[in-house]
C-alpha atoms as a printed R data frame, in Angstrom:
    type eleno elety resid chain resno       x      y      z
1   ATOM     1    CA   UNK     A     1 245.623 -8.920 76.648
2   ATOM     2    CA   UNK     A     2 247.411 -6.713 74.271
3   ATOM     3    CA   UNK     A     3 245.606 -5.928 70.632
4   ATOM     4    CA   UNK     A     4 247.026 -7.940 67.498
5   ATOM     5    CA   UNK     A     5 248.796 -5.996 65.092
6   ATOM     6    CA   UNK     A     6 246.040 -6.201 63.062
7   ATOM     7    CA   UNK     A     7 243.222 -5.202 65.850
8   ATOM     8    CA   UNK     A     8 243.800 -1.721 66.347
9   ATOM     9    CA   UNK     A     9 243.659 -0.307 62.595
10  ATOM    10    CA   UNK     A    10 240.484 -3.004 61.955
11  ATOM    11    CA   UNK     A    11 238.649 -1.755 65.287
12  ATOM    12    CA   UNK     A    12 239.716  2.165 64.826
13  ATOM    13    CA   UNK     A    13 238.160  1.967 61.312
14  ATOM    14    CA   UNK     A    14 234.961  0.112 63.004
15  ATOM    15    CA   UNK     A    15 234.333  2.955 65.036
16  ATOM    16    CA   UNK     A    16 234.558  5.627 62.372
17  ATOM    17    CA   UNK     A    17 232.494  3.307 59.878
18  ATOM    18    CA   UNK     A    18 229.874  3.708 62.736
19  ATOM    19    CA   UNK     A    19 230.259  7.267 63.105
20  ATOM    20    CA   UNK     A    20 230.479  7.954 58.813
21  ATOM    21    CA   UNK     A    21 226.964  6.122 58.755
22  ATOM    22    CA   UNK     A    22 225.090  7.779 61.934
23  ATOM    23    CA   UNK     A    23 222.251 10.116 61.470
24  ATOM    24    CA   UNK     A    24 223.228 12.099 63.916
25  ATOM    25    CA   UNK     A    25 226.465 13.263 62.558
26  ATOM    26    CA   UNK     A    26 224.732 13.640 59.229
27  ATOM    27    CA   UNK     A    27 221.945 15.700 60.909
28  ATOM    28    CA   UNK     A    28 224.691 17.652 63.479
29  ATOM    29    CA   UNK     A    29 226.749 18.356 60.259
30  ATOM    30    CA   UNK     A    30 223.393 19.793 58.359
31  ATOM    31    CA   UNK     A    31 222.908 22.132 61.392
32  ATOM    32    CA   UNK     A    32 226.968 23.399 61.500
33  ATOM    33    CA   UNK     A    33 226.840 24.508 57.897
34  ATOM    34    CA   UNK     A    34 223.413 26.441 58.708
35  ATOM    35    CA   UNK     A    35 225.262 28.339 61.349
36  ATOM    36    CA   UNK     A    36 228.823 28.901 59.352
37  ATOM    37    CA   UNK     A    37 226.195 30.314 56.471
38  ATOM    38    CA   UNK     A    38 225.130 33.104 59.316
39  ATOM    39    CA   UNK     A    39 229.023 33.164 60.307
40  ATOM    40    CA   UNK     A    40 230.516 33.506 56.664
41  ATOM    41    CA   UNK     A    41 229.723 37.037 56.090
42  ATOM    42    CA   UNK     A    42 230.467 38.728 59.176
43  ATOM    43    CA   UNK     A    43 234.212 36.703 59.133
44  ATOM    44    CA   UNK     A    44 234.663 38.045 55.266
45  ATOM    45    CA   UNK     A    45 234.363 41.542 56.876
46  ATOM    46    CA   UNK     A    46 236.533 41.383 60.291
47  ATOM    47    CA   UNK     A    47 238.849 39.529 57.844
48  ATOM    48    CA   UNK     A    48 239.243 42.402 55.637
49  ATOM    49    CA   UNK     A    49 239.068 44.739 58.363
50  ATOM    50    CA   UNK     A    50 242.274 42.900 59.496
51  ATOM    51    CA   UNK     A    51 243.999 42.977 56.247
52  ATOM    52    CA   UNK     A    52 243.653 46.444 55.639
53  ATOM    53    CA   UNK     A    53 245.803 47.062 59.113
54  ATOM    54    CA   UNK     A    54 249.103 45.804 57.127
55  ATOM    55    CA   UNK     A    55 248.043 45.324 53.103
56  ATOM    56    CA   UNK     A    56 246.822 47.028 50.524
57  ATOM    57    CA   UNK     A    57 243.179 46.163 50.681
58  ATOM    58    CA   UNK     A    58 242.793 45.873 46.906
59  ATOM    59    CA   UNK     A    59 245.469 43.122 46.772
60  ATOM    60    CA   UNK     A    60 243.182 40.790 48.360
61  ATOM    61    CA   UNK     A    61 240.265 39.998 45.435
62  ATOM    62    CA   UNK     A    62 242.988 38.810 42.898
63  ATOM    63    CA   UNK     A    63 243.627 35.965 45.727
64  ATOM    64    CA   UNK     A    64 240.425 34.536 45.448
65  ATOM    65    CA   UNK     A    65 241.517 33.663 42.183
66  ATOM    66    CA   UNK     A    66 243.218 30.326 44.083
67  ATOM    67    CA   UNK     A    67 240.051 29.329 45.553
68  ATOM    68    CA   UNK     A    68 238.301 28.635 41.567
69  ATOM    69    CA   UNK     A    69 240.122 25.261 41.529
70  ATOM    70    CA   UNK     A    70 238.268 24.230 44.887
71  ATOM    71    CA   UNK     A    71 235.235 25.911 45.445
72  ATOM    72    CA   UNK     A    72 232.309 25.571 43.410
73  ATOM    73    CA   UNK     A    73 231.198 28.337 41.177
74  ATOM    74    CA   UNK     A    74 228.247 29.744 42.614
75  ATOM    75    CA   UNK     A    75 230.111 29.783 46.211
76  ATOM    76    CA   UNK     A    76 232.591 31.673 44.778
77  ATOM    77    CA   UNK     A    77 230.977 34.223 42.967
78  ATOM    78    CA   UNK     A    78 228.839 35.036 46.118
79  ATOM    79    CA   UNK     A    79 232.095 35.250 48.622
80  ATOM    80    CA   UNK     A    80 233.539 37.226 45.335
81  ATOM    81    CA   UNK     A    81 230.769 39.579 45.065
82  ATOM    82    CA   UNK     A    82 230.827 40.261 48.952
83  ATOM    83    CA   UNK     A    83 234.621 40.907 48.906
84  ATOM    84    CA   UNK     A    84 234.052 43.607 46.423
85  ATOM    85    CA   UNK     A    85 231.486 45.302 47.902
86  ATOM    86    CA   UNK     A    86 233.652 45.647 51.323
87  ATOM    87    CA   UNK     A    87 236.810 46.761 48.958
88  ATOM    88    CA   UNK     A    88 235.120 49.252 47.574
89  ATOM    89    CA   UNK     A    89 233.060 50.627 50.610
90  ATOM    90    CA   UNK     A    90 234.183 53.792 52.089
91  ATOM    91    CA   UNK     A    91 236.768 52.848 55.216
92  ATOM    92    CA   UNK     A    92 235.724 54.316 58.588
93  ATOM    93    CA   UNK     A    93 238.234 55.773 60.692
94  ATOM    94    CA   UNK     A    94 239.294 53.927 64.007
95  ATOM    95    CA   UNK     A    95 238.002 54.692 67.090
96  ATOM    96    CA   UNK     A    96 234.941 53.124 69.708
97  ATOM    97    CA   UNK     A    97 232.104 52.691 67.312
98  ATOM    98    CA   UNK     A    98 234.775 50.922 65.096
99  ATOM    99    CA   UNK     A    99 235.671 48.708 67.763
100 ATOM   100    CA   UNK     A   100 232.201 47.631 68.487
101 ATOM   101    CA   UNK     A   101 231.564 46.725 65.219
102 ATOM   102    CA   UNK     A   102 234.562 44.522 65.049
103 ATOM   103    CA   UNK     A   103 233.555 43.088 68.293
104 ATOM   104    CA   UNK     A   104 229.918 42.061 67.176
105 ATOM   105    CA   UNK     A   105 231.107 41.168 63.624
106 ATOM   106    CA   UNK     A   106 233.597 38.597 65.777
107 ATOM   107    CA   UNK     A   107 230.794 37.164 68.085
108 ATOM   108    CA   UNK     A   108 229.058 36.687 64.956
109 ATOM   109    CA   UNK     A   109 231.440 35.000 63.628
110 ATOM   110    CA   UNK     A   110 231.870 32.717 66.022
111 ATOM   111    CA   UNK     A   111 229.135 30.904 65.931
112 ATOM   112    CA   UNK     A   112 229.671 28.280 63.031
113 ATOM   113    CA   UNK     A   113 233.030 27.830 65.486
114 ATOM   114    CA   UNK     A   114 230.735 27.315 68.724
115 ATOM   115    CA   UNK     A   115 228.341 25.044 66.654
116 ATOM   116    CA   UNK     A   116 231.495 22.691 65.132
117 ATOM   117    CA   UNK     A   117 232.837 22.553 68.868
118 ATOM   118    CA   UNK     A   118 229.389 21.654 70.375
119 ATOM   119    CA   UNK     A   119 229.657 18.777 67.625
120 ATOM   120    CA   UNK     A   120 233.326 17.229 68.378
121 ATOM   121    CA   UNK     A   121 232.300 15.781 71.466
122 ATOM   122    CA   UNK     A   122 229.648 14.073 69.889
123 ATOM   123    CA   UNK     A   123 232.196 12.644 66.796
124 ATOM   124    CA   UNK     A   124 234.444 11.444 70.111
125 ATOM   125    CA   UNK     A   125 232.130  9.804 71.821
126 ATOM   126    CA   UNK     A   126 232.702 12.512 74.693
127 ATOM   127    CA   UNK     A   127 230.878 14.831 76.567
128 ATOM   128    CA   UNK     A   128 231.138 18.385 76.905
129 ATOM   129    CA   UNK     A   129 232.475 19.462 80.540
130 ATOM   130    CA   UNK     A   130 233.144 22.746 80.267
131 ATOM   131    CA   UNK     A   131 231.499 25.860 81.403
132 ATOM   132    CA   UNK     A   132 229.474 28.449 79.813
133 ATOM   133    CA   UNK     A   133 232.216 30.895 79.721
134 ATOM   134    CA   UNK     A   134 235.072 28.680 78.933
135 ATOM   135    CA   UNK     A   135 232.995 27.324 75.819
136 ATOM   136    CA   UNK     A   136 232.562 30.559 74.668
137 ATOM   137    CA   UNK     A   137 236.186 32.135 75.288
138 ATOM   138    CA   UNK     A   138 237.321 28.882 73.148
139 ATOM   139    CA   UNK     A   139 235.251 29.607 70.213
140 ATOM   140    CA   UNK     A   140 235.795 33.128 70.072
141 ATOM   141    CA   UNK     A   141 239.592 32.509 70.192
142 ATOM   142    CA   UNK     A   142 239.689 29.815 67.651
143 ATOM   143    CA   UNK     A   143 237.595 32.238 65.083
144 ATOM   144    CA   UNK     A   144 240.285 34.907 66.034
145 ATOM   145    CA   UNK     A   145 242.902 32.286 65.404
146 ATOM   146    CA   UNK     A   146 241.614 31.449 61.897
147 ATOM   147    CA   UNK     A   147 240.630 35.415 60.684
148 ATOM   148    CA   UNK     A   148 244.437 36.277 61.433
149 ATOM   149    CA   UNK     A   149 245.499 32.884 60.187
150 ATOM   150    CA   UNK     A   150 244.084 33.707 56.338
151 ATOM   151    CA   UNK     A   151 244.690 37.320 56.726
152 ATOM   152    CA   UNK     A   152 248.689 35.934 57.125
153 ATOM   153    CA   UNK     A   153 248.166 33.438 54.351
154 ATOM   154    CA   UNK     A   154 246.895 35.957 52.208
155 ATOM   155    CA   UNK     A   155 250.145 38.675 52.564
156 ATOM   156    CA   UNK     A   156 252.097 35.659 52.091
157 ATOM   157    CA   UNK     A   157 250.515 35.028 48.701
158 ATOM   158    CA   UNK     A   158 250.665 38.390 48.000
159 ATOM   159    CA   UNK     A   159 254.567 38.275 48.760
160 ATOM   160    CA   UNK     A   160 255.132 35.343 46.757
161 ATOM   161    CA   UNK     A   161 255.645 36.912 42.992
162 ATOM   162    CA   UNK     A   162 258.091 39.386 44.825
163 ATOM   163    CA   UNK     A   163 259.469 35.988 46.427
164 ATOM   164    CA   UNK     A   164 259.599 33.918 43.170
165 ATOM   165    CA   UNK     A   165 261.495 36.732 41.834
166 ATOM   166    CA   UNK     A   166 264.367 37.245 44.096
167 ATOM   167    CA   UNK     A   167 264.570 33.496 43.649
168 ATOM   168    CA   UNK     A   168 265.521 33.719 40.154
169 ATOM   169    CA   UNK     A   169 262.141 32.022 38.350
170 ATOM   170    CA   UNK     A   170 261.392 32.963 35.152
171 ATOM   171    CA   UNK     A   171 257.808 34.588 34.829
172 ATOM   172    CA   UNK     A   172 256.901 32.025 32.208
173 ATOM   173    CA   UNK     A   173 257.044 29.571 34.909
174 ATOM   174    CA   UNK     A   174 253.802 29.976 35.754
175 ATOM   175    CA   UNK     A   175 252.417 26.462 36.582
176 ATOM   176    CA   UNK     A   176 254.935 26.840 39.552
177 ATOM   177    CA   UNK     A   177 253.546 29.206 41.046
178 ATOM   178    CA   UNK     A   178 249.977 27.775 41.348
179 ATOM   179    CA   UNK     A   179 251.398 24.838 42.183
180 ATOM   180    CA   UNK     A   180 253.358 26.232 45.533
181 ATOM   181    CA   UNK     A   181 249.977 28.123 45.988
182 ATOM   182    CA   UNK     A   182 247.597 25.058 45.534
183 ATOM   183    CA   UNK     A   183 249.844 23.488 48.237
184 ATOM   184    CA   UNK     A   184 250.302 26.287 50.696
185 ATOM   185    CA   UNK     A   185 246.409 26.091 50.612
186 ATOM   186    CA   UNK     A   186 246.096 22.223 51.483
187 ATOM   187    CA   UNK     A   187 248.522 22.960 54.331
188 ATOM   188    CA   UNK     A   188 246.460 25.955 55.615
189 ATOM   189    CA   UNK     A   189 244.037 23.608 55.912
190 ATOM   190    CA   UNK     A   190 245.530 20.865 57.107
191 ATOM   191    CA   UNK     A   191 247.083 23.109 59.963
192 ATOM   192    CA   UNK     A   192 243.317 25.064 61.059
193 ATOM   193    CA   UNK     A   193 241.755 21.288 61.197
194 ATOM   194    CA   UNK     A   194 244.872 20.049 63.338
195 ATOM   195    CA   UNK     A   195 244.187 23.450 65.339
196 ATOM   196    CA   UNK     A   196 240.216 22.583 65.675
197 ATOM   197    CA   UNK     A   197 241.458 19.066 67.189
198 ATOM   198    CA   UNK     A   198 243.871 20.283 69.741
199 ATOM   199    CA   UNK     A   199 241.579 23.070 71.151
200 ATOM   200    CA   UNK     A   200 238.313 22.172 70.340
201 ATOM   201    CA   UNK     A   201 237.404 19.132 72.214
202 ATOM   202    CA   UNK     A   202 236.309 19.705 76.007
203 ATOM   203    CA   UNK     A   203 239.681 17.678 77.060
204 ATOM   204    CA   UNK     A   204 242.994 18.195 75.258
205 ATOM   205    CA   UNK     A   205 243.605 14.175 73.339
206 ATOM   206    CA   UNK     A   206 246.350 12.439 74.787
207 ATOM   207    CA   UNK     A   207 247.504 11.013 71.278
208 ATOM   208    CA   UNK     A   208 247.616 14.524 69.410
209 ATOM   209    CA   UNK     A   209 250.152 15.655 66.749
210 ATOM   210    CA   UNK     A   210 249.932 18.102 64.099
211 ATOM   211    CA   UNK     A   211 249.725 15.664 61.447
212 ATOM   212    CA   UNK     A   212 247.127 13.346 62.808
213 ATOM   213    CA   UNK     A   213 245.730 10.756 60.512
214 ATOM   214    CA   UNK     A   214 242.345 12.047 60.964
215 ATOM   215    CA   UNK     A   215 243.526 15.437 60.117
216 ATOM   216    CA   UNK     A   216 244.728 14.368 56.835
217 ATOM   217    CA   UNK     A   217 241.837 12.171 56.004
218 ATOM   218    CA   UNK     A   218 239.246 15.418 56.863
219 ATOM   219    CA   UNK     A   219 241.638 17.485 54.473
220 ATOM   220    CA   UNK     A   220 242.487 14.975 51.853
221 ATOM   221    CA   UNK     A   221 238.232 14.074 51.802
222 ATOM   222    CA   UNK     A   222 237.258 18.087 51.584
223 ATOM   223    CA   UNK     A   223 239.894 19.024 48.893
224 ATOM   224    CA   UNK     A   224 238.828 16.209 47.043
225 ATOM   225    CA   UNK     A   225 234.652 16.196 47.214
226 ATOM   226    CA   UNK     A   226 234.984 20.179 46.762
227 ATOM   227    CA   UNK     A   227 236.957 19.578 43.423
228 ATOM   228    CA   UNK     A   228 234.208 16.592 42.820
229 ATOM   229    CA   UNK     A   229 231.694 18.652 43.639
230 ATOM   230    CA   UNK     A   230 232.631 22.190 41.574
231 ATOM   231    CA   UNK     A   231 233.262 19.482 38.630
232 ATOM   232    CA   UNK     A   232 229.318 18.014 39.049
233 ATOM   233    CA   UNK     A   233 227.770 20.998 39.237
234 ATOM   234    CA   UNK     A   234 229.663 22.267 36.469
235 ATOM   235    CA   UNK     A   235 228.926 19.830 33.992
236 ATOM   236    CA   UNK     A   236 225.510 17.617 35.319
237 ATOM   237    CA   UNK     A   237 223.408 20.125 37.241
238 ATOM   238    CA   UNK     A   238 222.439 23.554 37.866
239 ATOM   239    CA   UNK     A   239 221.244 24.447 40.875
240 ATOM   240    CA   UNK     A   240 219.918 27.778 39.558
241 ATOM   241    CA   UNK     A   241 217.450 26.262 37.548
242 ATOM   242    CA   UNK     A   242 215.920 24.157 40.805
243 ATOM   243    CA   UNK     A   243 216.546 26.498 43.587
244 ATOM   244    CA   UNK     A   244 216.507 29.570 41.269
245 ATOM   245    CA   UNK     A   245 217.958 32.880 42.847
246 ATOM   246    CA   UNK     A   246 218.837 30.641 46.345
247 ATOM   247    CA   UNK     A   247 221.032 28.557 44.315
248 ATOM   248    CA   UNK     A   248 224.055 29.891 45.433
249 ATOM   249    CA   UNK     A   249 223.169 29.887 48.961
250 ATOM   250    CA   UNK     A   250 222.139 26.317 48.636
251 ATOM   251    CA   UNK     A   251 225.548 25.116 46.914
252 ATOM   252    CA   UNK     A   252 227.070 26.728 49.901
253 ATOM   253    CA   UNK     A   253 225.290 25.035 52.610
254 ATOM   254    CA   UNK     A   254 226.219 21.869 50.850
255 ATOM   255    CA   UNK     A   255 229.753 22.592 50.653
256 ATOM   256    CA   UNK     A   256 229.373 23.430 53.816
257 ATOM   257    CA   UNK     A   257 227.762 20.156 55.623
258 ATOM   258    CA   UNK     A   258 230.594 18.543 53.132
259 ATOM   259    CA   UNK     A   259 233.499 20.187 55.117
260 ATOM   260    CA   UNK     A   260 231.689 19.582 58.698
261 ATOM   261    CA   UNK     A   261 231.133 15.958 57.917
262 ATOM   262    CA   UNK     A   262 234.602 15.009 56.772
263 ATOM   263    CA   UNK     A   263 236.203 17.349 59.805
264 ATOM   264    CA   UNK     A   264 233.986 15.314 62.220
265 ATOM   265    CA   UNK     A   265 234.587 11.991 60.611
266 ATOM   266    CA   UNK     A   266 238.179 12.944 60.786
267 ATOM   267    CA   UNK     A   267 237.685 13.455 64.723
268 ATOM   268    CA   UNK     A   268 235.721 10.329 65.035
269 ATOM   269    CA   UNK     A   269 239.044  8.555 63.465
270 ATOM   270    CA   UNK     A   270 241.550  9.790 65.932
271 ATOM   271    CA   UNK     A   271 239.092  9.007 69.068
272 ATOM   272    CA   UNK     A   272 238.595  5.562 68.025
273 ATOM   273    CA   UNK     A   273 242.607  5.030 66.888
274 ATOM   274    CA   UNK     A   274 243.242  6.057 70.347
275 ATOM   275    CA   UNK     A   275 240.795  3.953 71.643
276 ATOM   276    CA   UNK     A   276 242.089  1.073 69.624
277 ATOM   277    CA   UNK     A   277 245.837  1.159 69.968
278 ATOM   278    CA   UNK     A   278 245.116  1.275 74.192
279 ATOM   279    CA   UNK     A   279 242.884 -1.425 74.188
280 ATOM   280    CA   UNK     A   280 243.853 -4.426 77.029
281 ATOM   281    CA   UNK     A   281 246.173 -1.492 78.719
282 ATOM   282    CA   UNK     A   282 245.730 -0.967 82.035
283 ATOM   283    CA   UNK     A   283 245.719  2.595 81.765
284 ATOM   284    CA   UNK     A   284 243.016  3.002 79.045
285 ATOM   285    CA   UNK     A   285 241.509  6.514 79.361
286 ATOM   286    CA   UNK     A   286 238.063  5.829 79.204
287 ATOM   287    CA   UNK     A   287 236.365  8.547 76.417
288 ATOM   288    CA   UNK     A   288 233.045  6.784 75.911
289 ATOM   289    CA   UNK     A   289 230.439  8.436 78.368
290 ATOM   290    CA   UNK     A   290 228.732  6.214 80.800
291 ATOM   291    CA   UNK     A   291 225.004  5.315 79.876
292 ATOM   292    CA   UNK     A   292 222.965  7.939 82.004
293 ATOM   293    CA   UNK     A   293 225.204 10.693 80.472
294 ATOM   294    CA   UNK     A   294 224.127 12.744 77.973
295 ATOM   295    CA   UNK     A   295 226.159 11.878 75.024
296 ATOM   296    CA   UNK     A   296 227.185 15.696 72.879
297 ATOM   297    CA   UNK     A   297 225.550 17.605 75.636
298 ATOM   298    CA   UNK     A   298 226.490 21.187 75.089
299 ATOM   299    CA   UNK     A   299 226.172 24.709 76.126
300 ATOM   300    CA   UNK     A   300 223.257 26.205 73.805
301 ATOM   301    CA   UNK     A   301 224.416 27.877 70.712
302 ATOM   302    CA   UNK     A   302 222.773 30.866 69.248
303 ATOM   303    CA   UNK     A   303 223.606 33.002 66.454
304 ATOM   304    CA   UNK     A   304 223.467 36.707 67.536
């Protein structure tokens, strides 16, 4: 028996409602940000590191200007703070000792990636089948993927004055200009959470596209609770005063567990719209894991 019209939205947004309300996305989420805190710092640097091949290192601080409207306060004066410090520090010449440290400041940056891909399969109701190596290769390629990714967006904002120019709009104009940036940022999003769901589950999704629904919804809900929550904190509560000089690294976490949550929620969403829309077919794929299986069973993650 084929699914109403009405079926398959009602029983996609079932599922999610029962993934949005489990603990153990909620606790799976708390442990992701913990490990993207330990991967934040070491990405800042092999992202600089990157940009300094092709721009003018000191061109990139005055693009963190963009992030203001989105990130809350204290995150941003502690990724701020670290930017300058690795602008200003004196640049090493390349060679093997160079390398190494690029290669150890990458495996340390994957590891928020490895924890977020050890939690898809458990937003998917899937299990994780691949091997130790292939789990790791993933991760580290994704966090390559992403450090290049913003080291791209950022030359592109760099290029865009030069851009707007040639283009013939005035300087006064200058609500258009955060307005194309504002938007190439929800995109960049938009794209790296598409990217997470195409090559971070163990099995590639049969119903993929770039602009899923669940990668719009993850994008749409982390814009808008970061904006919430820089608002909040702005005007209600200081976290300063509670947490005192961990405040920062407290808002972060949170903002943080925010982004996991909604990307996983997202996940959950596209999972159970797949789910839904083959329901009755006789060539359902079956994602759910039988009952002895280990439901989210992963490789171990560690943060080196």
């Amino acid at each position: 028996m084929m699914p109403s019209r009405f079926h398959t939205p009602r029983q996609a947004l079932a599922e999610t409602w029962a993934v949005l309300t489990s603990d153990q996305i909620s606790l799976v989420s708390a442990g992701c940000a913990f490990y993207a805190l330990f991967a934040l710092f070491p990405a800042l640097s092999l992202t600089i590191s990157f940009y300094g091949l092709w721009f003018d290192i000191y061109t990139i601080e005055p693009q963190l200007q963009l992030l203001q409207r989105v990130l809350p306060e204290d995150v941003m004066e502690l990724i701020a703070e670290r930017v300058r410090q690795l602008v200003t520090a004196p640049r090493g010449q390349l060679g093997f000792s160079a390398a190494i440290s690029l290669g150890i400041a990458l495996w340390s940056s994957s590891a928020g990636v490895r924890a977020l891909l050890g939690a898809l399969p458990l937003a998917r109701a899937d299990t994780e089948q691949r091997g130790f190596v292939a789990f790791y290769l993933t991760a580290l390629m994704l966090t390559l993927g992403a450090i290049l990714a913003v080291v791209v967006g950022l030359g592109v904002l760099v290029a865009l004055p030069t851009v707007l120019g040639i283009l013939g709009v005035p300087e006064e104009e200058a609500w258009f200009p955060r307005l194309v940036s504002q938007g190439f940022l929800f995109i960049s999003v938009l794209l790296s959470i598409s990217t997470l769901y195409r090559f971070g589950p163990p099995k590639p999704p049969p119903n993929w596209h770039l602009f899923s629904p669940g990668a719009v919804l993850a994008t749409l809900l982390w814009t808008g609770a970061s904006v919430l929550f820089s608002f909040y904190l702005g005007r209600f509560v200081s976290y300063d005063a509670v947490y005192g000089t961990l405040g920062a690294v407290v808002v972060l976490l949170t903002w943080f567990y925010l982004g996991v949550y909604f990307i996983l929620i997202g996940a959950a969403l596209n999972a159970a719209r797949y789910r839904a829309r083959n329901l009755g077919k006789g060539d359902i794929e079956q994602t759910k894991p039988a009952p002895e299986e280990k439901t989210g069973s992963i490789p171990r993650v560690e943060v080196s």
